[in-house]
N, CA and C atoms as a LAMMPS dump frame, in Angstrom:
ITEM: TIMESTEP
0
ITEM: NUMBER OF ATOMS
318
ITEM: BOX BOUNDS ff ff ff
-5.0000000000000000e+02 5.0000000000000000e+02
-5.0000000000000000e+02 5.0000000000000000e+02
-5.0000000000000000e+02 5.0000000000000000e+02
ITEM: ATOMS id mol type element x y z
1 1 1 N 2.627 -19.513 -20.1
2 1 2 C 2.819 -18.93 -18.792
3 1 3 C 3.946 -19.68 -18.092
4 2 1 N 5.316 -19.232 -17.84
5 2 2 C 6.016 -19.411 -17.486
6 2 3 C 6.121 -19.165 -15.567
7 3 1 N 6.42 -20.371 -14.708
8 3 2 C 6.587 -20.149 -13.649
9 3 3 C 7.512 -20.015 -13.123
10 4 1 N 8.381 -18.906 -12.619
11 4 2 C 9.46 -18.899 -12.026
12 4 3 C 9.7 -18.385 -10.586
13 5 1 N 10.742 -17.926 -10.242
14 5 2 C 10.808 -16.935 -9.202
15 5 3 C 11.678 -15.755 -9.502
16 6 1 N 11.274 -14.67 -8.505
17 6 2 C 12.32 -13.501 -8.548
18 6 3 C 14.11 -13.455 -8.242
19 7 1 N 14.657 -12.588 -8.797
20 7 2 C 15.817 -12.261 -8.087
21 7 3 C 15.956 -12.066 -7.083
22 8 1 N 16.85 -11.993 -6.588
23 8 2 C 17.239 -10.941 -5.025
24 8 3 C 17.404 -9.578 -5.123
25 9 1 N 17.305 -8.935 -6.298
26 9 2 C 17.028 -7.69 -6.191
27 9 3 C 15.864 -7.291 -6.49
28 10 1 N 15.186 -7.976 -7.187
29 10 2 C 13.648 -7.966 -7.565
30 10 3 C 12.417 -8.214 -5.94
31 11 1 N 13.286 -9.413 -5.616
32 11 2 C 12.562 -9.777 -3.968
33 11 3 C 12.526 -8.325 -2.829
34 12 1 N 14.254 -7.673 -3.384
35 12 2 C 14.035 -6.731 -2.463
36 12 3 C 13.428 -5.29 -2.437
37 13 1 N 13.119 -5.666 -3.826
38 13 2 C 12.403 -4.126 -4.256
39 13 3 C 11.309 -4.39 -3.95
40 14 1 N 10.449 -5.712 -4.19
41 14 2 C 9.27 -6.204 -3.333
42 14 3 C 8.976 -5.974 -2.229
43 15 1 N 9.632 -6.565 -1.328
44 15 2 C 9.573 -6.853 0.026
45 15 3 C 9.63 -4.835 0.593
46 16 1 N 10.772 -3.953 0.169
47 16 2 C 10.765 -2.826 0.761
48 16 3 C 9.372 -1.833 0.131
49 17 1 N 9.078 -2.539 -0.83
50 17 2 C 7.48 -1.832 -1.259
51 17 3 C 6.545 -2.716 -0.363
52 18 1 N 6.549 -3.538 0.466
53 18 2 C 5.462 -4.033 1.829
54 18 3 C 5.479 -3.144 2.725
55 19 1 N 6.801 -3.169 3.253
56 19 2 C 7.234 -1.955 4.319
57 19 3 C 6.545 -0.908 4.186
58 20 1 N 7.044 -0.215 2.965
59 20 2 C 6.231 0.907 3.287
60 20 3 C 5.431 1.346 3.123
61 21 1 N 4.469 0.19 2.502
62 21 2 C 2.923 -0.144 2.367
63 21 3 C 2.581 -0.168 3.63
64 22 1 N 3.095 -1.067 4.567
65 22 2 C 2.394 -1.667 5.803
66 22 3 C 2.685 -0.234 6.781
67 23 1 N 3.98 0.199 6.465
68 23 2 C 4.231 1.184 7.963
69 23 3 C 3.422 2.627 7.474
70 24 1 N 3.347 3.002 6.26
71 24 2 C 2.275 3.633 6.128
72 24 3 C 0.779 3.944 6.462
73 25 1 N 0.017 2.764 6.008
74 25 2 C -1.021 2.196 6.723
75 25 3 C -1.481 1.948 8.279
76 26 1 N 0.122 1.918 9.002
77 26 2 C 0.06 1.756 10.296
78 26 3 C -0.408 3.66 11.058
79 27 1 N 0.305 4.116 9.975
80 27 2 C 0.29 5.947 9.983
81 27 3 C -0.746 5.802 9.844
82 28 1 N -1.532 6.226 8.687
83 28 2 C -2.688 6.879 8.194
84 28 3 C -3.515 5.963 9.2
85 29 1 N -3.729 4.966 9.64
86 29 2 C -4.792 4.46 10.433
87 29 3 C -4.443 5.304 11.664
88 30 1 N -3.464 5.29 12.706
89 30 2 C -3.691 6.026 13.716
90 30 3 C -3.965 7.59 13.708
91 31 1 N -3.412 8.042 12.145
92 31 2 C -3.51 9.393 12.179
93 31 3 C -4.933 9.625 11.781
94 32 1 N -5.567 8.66 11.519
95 32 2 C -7.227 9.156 10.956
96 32 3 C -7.629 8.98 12.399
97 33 1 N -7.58 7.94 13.305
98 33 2 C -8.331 7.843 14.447
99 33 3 C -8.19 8.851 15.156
100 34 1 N -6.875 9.819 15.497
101 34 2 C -6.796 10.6 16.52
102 34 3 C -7.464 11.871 15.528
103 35 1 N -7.6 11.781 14.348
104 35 2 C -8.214 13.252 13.298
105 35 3 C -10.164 12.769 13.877
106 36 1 N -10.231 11.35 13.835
107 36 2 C -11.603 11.888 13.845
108 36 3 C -12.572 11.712 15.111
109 37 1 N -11.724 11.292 16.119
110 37 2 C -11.608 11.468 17.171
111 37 3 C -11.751 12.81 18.171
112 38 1 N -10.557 13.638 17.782
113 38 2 C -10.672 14.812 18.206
114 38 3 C -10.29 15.932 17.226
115 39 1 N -11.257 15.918 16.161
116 39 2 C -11.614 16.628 14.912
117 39 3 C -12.103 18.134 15.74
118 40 1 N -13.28 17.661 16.739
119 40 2 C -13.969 18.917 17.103
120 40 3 C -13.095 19.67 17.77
121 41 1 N -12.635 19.081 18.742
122 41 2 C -11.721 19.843 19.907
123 41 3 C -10.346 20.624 19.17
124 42 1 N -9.687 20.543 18.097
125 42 2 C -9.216 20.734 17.494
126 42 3 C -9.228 21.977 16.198
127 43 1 N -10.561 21.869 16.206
128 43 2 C -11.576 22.843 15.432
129 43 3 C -11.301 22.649 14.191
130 44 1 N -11.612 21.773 13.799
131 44 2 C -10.998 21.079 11.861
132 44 3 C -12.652 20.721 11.672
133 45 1 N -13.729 20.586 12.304
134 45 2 C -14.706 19.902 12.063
135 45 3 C -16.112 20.579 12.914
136 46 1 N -17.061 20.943 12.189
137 46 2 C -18.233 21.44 13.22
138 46 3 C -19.411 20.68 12.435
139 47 1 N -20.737 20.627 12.903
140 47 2 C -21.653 19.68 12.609
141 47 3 C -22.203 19.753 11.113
142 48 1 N -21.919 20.989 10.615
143 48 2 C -22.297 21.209 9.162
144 48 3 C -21.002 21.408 7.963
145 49 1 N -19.794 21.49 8.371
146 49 2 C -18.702 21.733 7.728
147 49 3 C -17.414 20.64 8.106
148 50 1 N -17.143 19.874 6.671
149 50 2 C -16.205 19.325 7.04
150 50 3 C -14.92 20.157 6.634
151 51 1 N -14.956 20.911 5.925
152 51 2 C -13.85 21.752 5.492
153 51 3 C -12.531 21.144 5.522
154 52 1 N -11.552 21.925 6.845
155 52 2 C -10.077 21.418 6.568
156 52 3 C -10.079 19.666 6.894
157 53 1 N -10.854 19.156 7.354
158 53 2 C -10.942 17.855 8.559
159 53 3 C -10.955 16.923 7.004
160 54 1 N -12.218 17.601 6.08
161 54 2 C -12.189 16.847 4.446
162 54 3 C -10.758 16.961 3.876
163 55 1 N -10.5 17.942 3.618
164 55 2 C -8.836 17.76 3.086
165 55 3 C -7.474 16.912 3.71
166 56 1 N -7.648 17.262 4.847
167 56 2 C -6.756 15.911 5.792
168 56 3 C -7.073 14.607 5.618
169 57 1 N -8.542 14.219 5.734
170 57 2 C -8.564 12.94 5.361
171 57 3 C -7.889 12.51 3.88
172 58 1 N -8.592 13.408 2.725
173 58 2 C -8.378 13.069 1.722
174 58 3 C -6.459 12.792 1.051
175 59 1 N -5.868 13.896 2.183
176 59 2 C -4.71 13.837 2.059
177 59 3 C -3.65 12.528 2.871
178 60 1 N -4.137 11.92 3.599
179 60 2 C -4.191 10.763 4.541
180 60 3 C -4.457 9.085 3.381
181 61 1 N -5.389 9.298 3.096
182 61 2 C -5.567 8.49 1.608
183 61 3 C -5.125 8.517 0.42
184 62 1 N -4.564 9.724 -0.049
185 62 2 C -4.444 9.54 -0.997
186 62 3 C -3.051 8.373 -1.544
187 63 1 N -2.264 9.013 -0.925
188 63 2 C -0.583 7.713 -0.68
189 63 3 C -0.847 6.529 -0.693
190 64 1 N -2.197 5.669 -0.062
191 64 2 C -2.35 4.926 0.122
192 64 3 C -2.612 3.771 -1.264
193 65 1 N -3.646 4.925 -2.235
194 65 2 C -4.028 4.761 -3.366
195 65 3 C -2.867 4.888 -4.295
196 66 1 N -1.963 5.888 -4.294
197 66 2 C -0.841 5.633 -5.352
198 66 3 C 0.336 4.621 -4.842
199 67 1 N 0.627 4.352 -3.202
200 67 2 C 1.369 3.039 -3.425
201 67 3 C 0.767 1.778 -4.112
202 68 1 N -0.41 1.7 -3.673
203 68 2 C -1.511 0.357 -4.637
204 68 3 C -0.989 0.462 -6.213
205 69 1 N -1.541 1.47 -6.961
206 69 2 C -1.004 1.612 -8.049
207 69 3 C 0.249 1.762 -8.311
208 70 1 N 1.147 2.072 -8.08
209 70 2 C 3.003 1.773 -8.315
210 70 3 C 3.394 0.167 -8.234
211 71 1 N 2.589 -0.621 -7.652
212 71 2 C 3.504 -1.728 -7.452
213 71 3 C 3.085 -2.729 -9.017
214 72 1 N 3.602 -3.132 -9.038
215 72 2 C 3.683 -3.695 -10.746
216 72 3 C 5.196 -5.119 -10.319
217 73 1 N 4.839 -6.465 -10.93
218 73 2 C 5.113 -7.409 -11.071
219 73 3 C 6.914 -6.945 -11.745
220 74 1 N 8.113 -7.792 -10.946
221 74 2 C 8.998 -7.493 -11.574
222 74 3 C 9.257 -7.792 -12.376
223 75 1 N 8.88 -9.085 -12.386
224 75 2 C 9.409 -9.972 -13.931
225 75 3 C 8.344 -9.542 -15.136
226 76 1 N 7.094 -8.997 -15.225
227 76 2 C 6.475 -8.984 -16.409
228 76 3 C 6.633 -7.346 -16.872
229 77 1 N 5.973 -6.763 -15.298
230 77 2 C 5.553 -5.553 -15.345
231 77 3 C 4.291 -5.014 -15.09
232 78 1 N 3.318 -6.115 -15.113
233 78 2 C 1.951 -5.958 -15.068
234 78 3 C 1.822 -5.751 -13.855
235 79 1 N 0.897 -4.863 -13.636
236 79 2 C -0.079 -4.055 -12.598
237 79 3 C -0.574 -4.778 -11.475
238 80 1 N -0.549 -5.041 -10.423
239 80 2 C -1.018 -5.934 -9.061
240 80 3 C -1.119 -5.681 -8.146
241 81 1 N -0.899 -4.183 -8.115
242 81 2 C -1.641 -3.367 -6.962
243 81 3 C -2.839 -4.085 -5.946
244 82 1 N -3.768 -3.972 -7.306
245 82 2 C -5.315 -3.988 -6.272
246 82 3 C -5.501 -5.518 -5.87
247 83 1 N -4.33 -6.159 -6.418
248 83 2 C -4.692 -8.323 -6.129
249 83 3 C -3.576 -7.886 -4.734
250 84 1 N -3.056 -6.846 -4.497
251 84 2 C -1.86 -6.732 -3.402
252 84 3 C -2.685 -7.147 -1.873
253 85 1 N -3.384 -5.847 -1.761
254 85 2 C -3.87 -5.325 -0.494
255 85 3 C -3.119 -5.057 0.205
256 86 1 N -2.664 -5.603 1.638
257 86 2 C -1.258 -4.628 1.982
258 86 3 C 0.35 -5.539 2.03
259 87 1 N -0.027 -6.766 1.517
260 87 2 C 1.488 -7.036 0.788
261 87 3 C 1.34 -7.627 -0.127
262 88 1 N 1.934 -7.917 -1.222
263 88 2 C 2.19 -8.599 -2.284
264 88 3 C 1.433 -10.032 -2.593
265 89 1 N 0.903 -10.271 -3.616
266 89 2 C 0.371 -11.102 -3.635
267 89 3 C 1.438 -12.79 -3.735
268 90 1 N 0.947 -13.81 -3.796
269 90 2 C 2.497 -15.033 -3.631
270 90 3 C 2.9 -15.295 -5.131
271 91 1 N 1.6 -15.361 -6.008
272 91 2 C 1.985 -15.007 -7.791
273 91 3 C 1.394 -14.338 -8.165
274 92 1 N 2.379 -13.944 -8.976
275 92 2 C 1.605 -12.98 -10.294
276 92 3 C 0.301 -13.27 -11.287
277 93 1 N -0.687 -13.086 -11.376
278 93 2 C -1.711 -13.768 -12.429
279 93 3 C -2.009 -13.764 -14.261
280 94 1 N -0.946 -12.952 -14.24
281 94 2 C -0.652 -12.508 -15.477
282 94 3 C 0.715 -13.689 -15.802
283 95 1 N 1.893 -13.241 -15.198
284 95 2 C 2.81 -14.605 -15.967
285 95 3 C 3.185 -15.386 -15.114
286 96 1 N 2.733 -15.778 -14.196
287 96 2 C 2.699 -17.044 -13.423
288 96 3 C 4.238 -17.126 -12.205
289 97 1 N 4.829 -15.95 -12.239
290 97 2 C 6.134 -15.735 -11.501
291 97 3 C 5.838 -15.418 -10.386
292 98 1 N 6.651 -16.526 -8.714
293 98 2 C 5.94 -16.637 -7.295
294 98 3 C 7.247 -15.01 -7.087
295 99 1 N 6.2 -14.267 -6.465
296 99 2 C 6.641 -13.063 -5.742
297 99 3 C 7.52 -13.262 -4.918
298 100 1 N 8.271 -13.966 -4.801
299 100 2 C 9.433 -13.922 -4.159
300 100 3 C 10.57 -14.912 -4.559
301 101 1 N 11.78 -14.489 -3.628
302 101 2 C 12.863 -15.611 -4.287
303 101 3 C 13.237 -16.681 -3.933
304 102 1 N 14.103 -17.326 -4.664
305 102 2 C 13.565 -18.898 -4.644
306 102 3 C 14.409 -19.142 -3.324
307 103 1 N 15.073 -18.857 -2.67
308 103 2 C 15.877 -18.835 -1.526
309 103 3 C 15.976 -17.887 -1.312
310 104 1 N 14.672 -17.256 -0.685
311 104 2 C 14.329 -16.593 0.43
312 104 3 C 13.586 -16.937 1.485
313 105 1 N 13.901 -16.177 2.544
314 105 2 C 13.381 -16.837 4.061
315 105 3 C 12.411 -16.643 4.132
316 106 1 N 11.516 -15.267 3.705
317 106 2 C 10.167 -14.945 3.671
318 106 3 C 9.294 -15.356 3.225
């Protein structure tokens, strides 16, 4: 297990997969609160039918789940999505390479 660090183009393909991890997340959280919030008034939702209100959510999540899965380690390749959560983890656990570059500010 080799420890290294990333490139600067590797850092930045990183770092812009946080972004739009995080500003995503910033979406789908306010857009679920104001969906389930005013679901009724809206008429997406009545006490026995979730109907369209189910498909919005599900469509609200789903992005969330395939950015998790897309993100993959630059230097190996291996999968680190789910060790992510909503940014990058600091190493990789598979080949021991720190997620970012070695002179970077972040």
């Amino acid at each position: 297990m080799s420890t290294g660090y990333l490139t600067q183009e590797q850092d930045r393909k990183l770092r812009r997969w946080e972004r739009w991890n995080r500003n995503y997340f910033i979406f789908a959280f306010v857009a679920l609160v104001i969906l389930l919030v005013f679901s009724s008034q809206l008429g997406l939702s009545s006490g026995d039918d979730w109907g369209p209100l189910g498909l919005l959510l599900a469509a609200l999540i789903t992005p969330i789940i395939i950015l998790q899965l897309r993100l993959s380690c630059p230097a190996c390749g291996h999968k680190i999505g789910w060790q992510a959560k909503l940014m990058a983890p600091d190493q990789c656990k598979s080949c021991g390479t720190f997620l970012r570059a070695k002179n970077s500010s972040s």
